[in-house]
MARMARTOR-252768 format. One record per residue: residue number from 1; residue in three letters; z, y, x of N, C-alpha, C in turn. Coordinates in nm, 3 decimals, decimal comma, padded with zeros to 5 digits. Layout:
<atoms>
{NUM; ALA; {Z; Y; X}; {Z; Y; X}; {Z; Y; X}},
...
</atoms>
This chain:
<atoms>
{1; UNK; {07,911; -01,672; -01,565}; {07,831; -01,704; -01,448}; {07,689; -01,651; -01,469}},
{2; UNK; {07,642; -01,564; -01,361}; {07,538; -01,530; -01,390}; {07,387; -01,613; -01,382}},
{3; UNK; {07,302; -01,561; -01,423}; {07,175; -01,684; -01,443}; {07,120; -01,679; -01,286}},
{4; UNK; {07,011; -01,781; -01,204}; {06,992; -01,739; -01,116}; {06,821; -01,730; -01,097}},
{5; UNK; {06,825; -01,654; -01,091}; {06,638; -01,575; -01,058}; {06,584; -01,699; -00,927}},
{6; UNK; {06,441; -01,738; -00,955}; {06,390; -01,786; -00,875}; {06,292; -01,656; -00,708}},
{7; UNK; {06,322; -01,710; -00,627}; {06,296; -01,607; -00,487}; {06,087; -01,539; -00,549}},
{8; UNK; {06,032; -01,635; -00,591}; {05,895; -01,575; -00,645}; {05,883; -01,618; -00,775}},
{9; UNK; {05,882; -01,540; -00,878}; {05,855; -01,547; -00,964}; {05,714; -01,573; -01,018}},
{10; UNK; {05,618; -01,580; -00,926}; {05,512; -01,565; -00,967}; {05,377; -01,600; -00,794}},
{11; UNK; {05,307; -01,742; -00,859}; {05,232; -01,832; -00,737}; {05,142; -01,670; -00,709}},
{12; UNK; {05,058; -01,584; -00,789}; {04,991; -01,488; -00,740}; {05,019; -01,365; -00,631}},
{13; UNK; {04,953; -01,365; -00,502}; {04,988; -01,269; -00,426}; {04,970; -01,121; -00,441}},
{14; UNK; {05,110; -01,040; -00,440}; {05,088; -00,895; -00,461}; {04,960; -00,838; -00,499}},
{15; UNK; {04,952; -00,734; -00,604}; {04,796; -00,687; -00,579}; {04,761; -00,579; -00,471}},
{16; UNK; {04,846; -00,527; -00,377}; {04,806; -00,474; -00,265}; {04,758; -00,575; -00,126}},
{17; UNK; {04,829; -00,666; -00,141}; {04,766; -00,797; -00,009}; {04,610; -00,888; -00,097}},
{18; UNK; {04,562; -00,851; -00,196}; {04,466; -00,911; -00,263}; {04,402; -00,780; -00,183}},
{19; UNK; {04,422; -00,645; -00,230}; {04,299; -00,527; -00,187}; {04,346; -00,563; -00,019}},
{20; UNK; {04,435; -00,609; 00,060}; {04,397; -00,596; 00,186}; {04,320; -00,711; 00,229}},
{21; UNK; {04,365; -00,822; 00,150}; {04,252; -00,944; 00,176}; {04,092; -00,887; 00,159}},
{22; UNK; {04,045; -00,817; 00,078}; {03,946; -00,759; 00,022}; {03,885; -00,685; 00,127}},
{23; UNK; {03,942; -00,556; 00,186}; {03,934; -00,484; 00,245}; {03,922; -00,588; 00,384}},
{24; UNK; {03,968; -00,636; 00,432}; {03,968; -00,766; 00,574}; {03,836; -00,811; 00,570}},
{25; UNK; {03,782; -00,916; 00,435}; {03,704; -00,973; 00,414}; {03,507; -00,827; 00,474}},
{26; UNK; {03,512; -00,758; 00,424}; {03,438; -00,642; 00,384}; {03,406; -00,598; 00,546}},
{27; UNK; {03,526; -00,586; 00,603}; {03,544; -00,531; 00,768}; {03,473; -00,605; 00,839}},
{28; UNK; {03,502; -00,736; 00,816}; {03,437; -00,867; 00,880}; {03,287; -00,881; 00,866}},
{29; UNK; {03,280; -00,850; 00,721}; {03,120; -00,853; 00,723}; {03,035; -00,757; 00,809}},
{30; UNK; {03,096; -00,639; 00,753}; {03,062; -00,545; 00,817}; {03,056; -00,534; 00,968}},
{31; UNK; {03,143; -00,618; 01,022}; {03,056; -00,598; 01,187}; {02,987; -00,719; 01,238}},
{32; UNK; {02,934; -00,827; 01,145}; {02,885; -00,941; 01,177}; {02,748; -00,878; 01,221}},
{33; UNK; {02,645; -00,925; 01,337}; {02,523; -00,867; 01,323}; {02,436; -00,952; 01,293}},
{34; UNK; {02,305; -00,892; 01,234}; {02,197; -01,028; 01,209}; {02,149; -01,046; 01,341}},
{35; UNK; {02,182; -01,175; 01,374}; {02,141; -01,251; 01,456}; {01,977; -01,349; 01,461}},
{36; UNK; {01,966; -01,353; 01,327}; {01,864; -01,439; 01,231}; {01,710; -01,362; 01,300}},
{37; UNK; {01,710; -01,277; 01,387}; {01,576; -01,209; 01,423}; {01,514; -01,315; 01,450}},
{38; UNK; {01,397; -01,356; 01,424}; {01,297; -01,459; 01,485}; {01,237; -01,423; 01,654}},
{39; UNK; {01,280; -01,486; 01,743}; {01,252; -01,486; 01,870}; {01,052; -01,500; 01,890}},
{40; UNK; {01,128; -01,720; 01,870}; {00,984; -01,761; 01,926}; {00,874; -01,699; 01,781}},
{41; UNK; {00,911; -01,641; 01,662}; {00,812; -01,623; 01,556}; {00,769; -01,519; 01,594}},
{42; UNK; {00,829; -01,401; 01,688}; {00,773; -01,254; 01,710}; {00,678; -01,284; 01,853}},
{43; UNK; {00,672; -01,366; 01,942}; {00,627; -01,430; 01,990}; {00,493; -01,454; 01,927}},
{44; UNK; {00,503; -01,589; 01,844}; {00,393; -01,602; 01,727}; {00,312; -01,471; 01,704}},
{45; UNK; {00,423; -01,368; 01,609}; {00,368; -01,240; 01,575}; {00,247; -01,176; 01,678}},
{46; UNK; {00,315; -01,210; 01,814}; {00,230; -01,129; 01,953}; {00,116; -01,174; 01,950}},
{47; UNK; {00,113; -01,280; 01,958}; {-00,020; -01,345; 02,008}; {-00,148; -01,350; 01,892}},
{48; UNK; {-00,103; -01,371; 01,769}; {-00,155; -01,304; 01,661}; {-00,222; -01,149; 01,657}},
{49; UNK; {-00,125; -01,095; 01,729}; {-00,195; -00,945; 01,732}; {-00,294; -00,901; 01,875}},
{50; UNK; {-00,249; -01,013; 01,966}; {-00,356; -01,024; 02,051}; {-00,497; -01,012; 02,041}},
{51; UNK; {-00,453; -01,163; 01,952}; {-00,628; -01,199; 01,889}; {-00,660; -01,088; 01,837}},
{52; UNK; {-00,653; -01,048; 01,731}; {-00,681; -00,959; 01,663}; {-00,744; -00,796; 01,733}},
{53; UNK; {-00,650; -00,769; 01,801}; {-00,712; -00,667; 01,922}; {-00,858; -00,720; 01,976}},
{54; UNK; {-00,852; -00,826; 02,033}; {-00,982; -00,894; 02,108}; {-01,103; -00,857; 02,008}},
{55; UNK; {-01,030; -00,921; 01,863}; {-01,161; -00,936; 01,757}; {-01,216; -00,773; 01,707}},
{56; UNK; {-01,119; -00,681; 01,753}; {-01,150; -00,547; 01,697}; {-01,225; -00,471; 01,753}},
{57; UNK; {-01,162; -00,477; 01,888}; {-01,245; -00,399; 01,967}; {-01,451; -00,437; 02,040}},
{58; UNK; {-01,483; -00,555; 01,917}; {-01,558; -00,572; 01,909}; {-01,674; -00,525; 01,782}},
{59; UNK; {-01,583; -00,458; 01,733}; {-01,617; -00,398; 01,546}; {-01,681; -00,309; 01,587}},
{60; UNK; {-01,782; -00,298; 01,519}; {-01,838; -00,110; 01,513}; {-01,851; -00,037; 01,360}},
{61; UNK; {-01,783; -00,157; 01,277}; {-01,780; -00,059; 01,103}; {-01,610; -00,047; 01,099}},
{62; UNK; {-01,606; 00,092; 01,112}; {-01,437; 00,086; 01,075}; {-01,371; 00,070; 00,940}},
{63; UNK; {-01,471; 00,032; 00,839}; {-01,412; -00,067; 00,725}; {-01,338; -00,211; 00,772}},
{64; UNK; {-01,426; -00,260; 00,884}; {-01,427; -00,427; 00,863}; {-01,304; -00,415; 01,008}},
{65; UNK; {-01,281; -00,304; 01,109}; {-01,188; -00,256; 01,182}; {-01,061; -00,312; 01,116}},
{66; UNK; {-01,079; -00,199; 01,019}; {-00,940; -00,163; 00,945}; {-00,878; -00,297; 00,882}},
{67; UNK; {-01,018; -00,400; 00,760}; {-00,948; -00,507; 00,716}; {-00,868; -00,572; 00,814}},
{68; UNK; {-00,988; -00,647; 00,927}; {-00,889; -00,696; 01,009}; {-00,753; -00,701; 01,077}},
{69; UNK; {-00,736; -00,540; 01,095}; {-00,589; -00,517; 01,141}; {-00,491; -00,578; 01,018}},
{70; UNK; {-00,558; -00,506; 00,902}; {-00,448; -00,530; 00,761}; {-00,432; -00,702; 00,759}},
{71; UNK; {-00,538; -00,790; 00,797}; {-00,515; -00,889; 00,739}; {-00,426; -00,912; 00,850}},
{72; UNK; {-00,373; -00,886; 00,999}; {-00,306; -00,920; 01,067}; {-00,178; -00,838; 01,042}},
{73; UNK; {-00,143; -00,737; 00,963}; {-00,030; -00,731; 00,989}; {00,051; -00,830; 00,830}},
{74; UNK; {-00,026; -00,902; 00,746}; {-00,001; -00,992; 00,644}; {00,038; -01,087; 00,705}},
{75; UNK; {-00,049; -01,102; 00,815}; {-00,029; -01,262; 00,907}; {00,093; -01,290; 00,925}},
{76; UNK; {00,145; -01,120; 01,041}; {00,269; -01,142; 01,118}; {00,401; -01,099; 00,978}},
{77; UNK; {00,330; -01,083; 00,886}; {00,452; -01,059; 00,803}; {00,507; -01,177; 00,755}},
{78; UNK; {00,396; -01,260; 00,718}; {00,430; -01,392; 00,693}; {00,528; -01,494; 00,784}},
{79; UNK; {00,436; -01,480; 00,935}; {00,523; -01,551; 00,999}; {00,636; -01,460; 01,061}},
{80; UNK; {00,697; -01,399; 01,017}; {00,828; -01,343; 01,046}; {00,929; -01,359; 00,945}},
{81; UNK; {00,897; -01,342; 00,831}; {00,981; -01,400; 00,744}; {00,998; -01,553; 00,727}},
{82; UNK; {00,888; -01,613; 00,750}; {00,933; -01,775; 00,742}; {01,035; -01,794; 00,858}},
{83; UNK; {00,970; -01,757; 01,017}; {01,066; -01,758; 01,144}; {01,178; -01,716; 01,102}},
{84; UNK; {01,251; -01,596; 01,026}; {01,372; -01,559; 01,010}; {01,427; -01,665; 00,946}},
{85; UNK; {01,399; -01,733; 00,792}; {01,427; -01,760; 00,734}; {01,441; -01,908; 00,779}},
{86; UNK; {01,382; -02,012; 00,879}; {01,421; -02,104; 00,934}; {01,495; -02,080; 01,029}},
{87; UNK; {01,513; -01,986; 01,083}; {01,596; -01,945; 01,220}; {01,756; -01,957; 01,144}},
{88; UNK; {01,720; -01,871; 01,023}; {01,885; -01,861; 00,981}; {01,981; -01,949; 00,902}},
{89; UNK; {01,853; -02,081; 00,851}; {01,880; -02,164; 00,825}; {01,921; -02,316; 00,914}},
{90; UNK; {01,898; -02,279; 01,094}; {01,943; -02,354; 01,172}; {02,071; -02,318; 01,259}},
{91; UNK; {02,063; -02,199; 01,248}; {02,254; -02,145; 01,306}; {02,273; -02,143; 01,208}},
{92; UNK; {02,299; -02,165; 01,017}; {02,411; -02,170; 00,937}; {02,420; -02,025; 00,935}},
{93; UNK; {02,318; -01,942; 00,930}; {02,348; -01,790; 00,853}; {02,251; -01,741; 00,749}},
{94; UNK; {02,318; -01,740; 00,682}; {02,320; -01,710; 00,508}; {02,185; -01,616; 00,524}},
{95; UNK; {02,069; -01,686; 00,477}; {01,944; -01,585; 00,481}; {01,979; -01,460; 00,363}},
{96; UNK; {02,036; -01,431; 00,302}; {02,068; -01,309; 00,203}; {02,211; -01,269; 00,244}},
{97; UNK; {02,319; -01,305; 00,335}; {02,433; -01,269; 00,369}; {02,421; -01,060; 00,400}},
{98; UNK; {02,511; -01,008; 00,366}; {02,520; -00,870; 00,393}; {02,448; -00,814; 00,527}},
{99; UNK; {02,503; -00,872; 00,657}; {02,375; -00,848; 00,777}; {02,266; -00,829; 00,756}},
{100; UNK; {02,194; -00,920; 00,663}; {02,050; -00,955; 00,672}; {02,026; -00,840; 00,527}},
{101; UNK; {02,075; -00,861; 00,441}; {02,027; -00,730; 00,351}; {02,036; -00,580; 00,407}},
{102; UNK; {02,123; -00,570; 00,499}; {02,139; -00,437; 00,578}; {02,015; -00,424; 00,646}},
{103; UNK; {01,939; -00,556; 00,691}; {01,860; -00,520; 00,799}; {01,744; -00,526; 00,721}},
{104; UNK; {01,720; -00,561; 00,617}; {01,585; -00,557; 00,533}; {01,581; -00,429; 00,446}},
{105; UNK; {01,693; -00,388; 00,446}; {01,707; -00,227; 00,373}; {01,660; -00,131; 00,446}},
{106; UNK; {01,705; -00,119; 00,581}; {01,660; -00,064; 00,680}; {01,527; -00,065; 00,732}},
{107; UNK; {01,458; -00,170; 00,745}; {01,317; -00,233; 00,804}; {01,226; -00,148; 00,676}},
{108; UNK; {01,229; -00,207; 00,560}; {01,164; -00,203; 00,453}; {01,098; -00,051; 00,407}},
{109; UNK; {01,185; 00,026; 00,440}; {01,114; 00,175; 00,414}; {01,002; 00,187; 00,463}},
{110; UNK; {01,000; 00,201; 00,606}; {00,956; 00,231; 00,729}; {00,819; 00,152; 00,674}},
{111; UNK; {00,820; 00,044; 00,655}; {00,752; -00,053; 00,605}; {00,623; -00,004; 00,500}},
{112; UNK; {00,668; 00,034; 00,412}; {00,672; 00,078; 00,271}; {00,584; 00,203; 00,322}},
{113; UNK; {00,630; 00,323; 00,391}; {00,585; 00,421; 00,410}; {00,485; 00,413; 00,474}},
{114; UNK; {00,439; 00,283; 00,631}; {00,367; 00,267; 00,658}; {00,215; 00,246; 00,575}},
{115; UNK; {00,262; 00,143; 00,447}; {00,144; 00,125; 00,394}; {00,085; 00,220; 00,344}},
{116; UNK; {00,188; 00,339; 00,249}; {00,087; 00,436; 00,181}; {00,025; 00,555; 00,301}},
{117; UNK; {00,098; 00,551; 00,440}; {-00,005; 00,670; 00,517}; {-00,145; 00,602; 00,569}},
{118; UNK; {-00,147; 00,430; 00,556}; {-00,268; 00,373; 00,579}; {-00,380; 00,394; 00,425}},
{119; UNK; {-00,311; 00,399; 00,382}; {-00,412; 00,448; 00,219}; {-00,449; 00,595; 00,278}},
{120; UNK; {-00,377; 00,672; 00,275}; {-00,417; 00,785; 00,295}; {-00,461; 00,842; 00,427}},
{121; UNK; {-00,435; 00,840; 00,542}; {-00,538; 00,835; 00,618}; {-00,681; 00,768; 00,627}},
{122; UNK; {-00,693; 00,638; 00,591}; {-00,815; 00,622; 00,536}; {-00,873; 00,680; 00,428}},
{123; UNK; {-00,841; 00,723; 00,299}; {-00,877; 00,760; 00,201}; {-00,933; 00,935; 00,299}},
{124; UNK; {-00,888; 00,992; 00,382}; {-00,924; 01,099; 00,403}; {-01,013; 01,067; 00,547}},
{125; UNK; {-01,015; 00,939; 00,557}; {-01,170; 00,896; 00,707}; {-01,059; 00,917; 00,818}},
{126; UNK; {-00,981; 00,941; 00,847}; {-00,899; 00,979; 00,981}; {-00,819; 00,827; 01,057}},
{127; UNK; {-00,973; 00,725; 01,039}; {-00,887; 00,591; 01,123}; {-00,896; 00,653; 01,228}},
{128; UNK; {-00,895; 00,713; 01,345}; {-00,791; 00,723; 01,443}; {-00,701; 00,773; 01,486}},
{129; UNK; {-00,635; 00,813; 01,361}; {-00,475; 00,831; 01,352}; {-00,391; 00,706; 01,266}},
{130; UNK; {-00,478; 00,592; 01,261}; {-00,384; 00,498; 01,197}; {-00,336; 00,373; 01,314}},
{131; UNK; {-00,307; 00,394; 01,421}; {-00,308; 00,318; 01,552}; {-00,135; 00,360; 01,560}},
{132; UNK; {-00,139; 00,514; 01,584}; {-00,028; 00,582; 01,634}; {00,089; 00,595; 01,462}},
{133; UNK; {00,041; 00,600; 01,402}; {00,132; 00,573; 01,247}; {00,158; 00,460; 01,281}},
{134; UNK; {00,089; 00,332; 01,271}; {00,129; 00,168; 01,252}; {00,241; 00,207; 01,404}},
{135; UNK; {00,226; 00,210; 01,444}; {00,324; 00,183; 01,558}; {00,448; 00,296; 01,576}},
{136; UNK; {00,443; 00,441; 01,489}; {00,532; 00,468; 01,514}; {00,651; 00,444; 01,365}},
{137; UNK; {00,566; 00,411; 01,270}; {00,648; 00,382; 01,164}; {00,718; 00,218; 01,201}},
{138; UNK; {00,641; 00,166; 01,250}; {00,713; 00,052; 01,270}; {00,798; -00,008; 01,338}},
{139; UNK; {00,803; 00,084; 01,488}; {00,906; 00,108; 01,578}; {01,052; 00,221; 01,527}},
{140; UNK; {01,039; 00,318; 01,397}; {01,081; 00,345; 01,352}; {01,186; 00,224; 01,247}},
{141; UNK; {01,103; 00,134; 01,217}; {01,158; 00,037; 01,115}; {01,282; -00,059; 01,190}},
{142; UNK; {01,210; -00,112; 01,310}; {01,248; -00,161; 01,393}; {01,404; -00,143; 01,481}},
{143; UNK; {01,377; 00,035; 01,503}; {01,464; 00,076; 01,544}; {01,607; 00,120; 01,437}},
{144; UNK; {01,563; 00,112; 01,332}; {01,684; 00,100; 01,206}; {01,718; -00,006; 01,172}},
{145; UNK; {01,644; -00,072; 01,167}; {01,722; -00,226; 01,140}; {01,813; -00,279; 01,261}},
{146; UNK; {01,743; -00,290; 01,364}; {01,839; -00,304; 01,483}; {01,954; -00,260; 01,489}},
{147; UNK; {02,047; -00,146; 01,434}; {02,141; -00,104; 01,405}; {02,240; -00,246; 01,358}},
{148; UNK; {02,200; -00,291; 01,261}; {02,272; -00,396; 01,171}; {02,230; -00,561; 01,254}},
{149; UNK; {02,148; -00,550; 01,396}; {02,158; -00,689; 01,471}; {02,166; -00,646; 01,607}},
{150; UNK; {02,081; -00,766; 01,717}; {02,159; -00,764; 01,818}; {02,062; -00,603; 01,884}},
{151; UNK; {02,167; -00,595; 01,990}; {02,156; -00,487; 02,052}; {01,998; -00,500; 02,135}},
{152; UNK; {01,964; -00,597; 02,151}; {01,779; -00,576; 02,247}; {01,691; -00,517; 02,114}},
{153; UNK; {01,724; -00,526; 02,007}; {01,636; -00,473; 01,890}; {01,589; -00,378; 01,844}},
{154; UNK; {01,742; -00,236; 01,888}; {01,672; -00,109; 01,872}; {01,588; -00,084; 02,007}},
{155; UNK; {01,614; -00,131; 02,103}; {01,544; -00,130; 02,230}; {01,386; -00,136; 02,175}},
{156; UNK; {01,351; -00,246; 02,154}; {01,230; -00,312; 02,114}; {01,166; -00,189; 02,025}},
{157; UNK; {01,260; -00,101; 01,960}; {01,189; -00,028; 01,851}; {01,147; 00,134; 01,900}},
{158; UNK; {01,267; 00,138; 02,013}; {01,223; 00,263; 02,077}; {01,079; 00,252; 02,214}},
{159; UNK; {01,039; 00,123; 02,252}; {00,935; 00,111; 02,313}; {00,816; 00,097; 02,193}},
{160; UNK; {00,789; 00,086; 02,048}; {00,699; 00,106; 02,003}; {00,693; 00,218; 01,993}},
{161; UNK; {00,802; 00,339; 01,936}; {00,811; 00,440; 01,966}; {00,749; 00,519; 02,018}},
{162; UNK; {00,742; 00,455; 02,202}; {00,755; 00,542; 02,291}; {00,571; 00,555; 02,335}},
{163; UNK; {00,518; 00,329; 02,276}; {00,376; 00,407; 02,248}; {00,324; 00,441; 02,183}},
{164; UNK; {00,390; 00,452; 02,045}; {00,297; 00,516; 01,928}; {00,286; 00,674; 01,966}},
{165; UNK; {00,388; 00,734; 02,048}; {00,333; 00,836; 02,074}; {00,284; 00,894; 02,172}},
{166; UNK; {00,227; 00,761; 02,241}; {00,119; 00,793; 02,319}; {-00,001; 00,764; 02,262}},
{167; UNK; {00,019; 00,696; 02,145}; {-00,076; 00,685; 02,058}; {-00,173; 00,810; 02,023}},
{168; UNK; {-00,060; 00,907; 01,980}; {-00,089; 01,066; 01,896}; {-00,175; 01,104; 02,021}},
{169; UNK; {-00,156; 01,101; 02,134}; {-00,240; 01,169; 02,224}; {-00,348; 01,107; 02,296}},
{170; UNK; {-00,347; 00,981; 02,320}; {-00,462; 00,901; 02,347}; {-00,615; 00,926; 02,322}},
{171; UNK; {-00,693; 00,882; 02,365}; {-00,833; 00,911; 02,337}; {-00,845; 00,778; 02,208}},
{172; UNK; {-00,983; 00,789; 02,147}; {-00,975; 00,700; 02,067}; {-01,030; 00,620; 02,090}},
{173; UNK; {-01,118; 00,572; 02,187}; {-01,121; 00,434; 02,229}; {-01,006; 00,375; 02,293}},
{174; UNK; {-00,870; 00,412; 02,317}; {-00,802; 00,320; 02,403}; {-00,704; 00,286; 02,227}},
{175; UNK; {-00,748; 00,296; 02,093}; {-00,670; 00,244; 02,019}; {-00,622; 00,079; 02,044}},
{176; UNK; {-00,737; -00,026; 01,987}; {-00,727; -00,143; 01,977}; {-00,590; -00,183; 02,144}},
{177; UNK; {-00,658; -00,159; 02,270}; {-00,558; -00,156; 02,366}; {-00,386; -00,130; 02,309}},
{178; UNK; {-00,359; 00,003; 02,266}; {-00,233; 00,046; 02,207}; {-00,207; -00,063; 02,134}},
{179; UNK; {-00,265; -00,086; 02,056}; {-00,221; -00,172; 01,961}; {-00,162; -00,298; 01,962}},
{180; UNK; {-00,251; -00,279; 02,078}; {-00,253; -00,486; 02,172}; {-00,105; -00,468; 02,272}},
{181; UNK; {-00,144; -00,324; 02,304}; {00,047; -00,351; 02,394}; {00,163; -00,348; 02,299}},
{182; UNK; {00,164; -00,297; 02,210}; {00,268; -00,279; 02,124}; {00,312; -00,365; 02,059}},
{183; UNK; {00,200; -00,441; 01,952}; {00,244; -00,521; 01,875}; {00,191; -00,666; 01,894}},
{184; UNK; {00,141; -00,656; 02,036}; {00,107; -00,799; 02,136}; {00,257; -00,829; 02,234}},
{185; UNK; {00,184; -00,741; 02,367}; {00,237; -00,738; 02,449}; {00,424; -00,711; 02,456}},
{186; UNK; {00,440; -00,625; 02,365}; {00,594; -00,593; 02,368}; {00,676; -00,662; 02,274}},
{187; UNK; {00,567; -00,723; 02,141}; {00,581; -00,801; 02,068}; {00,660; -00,977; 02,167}},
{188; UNK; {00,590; -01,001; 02,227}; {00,584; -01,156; 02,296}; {00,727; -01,121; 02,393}},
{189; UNK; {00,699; -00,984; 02,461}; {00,837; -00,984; 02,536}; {00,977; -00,999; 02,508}},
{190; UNK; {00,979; -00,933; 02,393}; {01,088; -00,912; 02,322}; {01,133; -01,024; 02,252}},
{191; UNK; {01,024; -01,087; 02,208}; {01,054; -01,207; 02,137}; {01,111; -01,347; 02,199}},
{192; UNK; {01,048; -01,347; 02,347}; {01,106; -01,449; 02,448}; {01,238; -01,401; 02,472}},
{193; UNK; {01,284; -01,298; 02,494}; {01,445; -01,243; 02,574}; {01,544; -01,272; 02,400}},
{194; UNK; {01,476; -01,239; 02,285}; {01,524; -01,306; 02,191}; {01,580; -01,443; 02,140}},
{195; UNK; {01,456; -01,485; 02,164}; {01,443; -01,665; 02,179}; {01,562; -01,701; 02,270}},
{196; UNK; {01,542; -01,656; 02,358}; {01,595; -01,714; 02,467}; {01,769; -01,712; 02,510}},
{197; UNK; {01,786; -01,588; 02,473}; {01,942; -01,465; 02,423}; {02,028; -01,533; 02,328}},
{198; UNK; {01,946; -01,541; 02,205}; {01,996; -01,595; 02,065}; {01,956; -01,655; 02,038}},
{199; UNK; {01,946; -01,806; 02,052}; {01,925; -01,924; 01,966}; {01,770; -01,937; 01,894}},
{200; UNK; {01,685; -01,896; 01,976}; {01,534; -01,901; 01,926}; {01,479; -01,799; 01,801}},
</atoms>
């Protein structure tokens, strides 16, 4: 009589349904989007850069110009990462989950690159070409990260875009203005249809 074999020999699943579990898992991430954008904080961000416009276009040393902008774009950096980072901690999405590193990989260059053409355009006296950089590197940033969230985001990045390069041609008194629509005005808009769209 022959012996009789049990139907699974073994509680572990195939190692090809482990790589398709794997492969499933990966897919999934991969089309989750960051949702985690801070609405009412870009909002915040706006009105922040409001002020700041108001306070500039009252400057006449473009040293004390320039700090000011810098200390405002620290401001809104600050409150954008805290806004993200409570935002994503009230819908239950993983502030470091794959979405959100996609979208800080993306943002972060743009970012990055911004700061050293502000060294160097100042270092060579040419503040009024640092109006139309801040806004087109950052609508640049904007518009790559948006890739990896919701769809109003690359939107948002192709209207800084669209005035940073009206920036390049502008006269140079209408900077502080540019500045104030871009990273005020389009800032606050975007941030309400955010807020409002996705969960604040």
């Amino acid at each position: 009589m022959g012996s009789v074999r049990p139907i699974r020999e073994s509680a572990a699943p195939p190692l090809d349904a482990l790589d398709n579990l794997r492969f499933i898992r990966r897919t999934m991430e991969n089309s989750v989007a960051f949702t985690a954008v801070p609405g009412w904080g870009g909002v915040a961000m706006g009105v922040t850069a409001l002020c700041a416009a108001c306070w500039a276009s009252a400057q006449r040393d473009v040293h004390v110009w320039l700090a000011g902008w810098l200390a405002e774009a620290m401001l809104a950096l600050a409150i954008g990462v805290v806004a993200a980072y409570r935002k994503a901690a009230r819908i239950r999405e993983p502030a470091f989950a794959r979405p959100a590193r996609k979208f800080v990989l993306a943002l972060l260059p743009s970012v990055l690159v911004g700061a050293l053409l502000t060294c160097i355009l100042a270092r060579a006296g040419l503040y009024r070409d640092l109006p139309a950089a801040w806004l087109l590197v950052y609508g640049m940033g904007v518009l790559s990260g948006g890739v990896f969230s919701v769809r109003v985001v690359p939107v948002m990045g192709l209207c800084f875009l669209a005035i940073g390069t009206g920036a390049v041609f502008a006269p140079t008194a209408w900077a502080n203005v540019l500045l104030a629509l871009g990273f005020g005005v389009v800032q606050i808009g975007f941030g309400v249809v955010i807020a409002r769209r996705f969960g604040g």
